[in-house]
C-alpha positions in Angstrom: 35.3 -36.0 -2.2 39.0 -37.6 -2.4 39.9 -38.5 -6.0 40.1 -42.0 -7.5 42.8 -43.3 -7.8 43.6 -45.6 -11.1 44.0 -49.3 -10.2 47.4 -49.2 -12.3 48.8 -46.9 -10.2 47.5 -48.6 -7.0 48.7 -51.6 -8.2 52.2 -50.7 -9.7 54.1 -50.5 -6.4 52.7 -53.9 -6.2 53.4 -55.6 -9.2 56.4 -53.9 -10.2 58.4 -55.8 -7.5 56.9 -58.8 -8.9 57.4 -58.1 -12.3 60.6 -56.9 -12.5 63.0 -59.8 -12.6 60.7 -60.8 -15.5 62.1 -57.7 -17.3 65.5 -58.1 -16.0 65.5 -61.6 -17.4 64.2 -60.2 -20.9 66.9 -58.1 -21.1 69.6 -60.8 -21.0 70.9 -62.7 -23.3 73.2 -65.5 -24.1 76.6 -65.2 -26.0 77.6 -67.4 -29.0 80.3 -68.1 -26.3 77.5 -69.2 -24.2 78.2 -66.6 -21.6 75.6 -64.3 -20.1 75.6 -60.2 -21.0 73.3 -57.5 -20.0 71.2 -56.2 -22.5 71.2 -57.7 -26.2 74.7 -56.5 -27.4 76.0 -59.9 -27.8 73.0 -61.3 -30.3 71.0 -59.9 -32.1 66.7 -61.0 -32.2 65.0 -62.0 -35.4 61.6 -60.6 -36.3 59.8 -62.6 -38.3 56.7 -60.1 -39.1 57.5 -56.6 -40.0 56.0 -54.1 -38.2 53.2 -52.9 -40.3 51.9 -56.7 -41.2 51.8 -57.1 -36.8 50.6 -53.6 -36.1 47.3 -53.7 -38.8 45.8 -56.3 -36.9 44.5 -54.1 -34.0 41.6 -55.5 -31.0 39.4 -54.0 -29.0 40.4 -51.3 -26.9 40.7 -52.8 -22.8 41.8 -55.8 -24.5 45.4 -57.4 -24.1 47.7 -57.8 -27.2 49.7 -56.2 -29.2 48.3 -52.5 -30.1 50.6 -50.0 -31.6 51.1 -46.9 -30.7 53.0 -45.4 -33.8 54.5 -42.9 -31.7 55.9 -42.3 -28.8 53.8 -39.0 -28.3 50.9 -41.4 -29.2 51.8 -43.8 -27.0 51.8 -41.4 -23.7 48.3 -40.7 -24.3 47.5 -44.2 -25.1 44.3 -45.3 -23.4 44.1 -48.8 -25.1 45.0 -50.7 -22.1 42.9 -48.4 -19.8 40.0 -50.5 -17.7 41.8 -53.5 -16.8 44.5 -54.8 -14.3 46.9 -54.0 -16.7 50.2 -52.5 -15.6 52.2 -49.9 -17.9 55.9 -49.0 -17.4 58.1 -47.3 -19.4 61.9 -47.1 -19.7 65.2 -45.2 -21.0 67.0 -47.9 -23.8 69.3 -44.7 -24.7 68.4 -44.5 -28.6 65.0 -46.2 -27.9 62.4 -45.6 -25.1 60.5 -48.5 -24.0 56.7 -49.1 -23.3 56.4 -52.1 -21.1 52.7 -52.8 -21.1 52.3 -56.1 -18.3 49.1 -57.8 -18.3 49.9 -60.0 -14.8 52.6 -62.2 -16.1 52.7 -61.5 -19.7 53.4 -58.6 -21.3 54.2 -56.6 -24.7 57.3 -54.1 -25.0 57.1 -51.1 -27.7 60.4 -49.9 -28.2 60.7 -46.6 -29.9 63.4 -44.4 -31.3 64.6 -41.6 -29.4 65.5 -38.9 -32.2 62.5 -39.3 -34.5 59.6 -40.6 -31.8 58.9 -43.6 -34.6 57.9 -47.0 -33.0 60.5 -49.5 -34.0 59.7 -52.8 -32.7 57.5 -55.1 -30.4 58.4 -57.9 -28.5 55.8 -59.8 -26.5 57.0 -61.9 -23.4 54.5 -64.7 -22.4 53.5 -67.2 -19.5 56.8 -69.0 -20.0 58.9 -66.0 -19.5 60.5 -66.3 -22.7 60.6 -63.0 -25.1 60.2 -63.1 -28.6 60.1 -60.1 -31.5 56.5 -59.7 -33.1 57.5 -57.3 -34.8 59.7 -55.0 -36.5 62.7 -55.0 -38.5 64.2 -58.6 -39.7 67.2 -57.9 -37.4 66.6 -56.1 -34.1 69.3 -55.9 -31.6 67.1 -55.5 -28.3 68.8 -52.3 -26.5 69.5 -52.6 -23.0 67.1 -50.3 -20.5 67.3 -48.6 -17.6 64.8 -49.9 -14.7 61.1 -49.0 -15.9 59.2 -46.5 -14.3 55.3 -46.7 -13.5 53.3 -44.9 -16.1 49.9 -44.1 -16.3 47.9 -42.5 -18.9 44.6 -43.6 -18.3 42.2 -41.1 -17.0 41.0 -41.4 -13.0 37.9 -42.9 -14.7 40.2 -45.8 -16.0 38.8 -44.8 -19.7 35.9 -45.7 -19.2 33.9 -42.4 -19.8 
């Protein structure tokens, strides 16, 4: 009998195409000098929720919204999003690694810290494309990431079972 496969992963060669200038746009931003610069280096993003106060709301598992994995360990075997056409990336930010979590054309961003695994921040982009911190610390330089990578970590039986 041929294995199933998970409709995130049929769907990411898909979607990622589509998605991805949406991430490329999050990931600039403009100067004081009203140029434009890859990544966030020029400004930095306010957050006005910490962390903890976003994070301790939690929903429903197969729902869409913000659900914290609190590490990035955690976060690789995180089947929150698992059941639904929801796409998961993840990405290289050099001291952070990004889980881009895209829910057609919104989508959440986890941003963890390299060294010590710790999620740092969350920044949720929604249907207008613009990207905001929910939360994490009061300043938050967004880091600049390589291109994400398809990532799956629901089981064949989308986590259902």
């Amino acid at each position: 009998m041929p294995r199933a496969v998970p409709l995130a992963q049929r769907l990411a060669p898909v979607l990622l195409p589509l998605t991805l200038p949406l991430w490329i746009a999050a990931c600039t931003s403009t100067s004081s000098s009203g140029g434009t610069t890859s990544g966030t280096t020029a400004t930095s993003t306010t957050c006005p929720k910490l962390l903890a106060a976003e994070c301790s709301a939690g929903e429903a598992p197969g729902t869409f919204g913000i659900s914290c994995a609190s590490t990035w360990t955690q976060a690789l075997a995180d089947t929150h999003y698992c059941g639904g056409a929801i796409t998961e990336l993840q990405a290289d930010c050099g001291t952070y690694l990004a889980r881009i979590v895209i829910n057609v054309d919104v989508a959440n961003t986890y941003y963890y810290d390299r060294a010590s695994g710790a999620l740092v921040a969350v920044f949720g982009t929604g249907y207008d494309g613009n990207t905001t911190c929910e939360g994490g610390p009061p300043i938050f330089p967004a880091p600049t990431c390589a291109t994400p990578q398809p990532f799956d970590p629901c089981p064949l039986d989308g986590g259902a079972g």
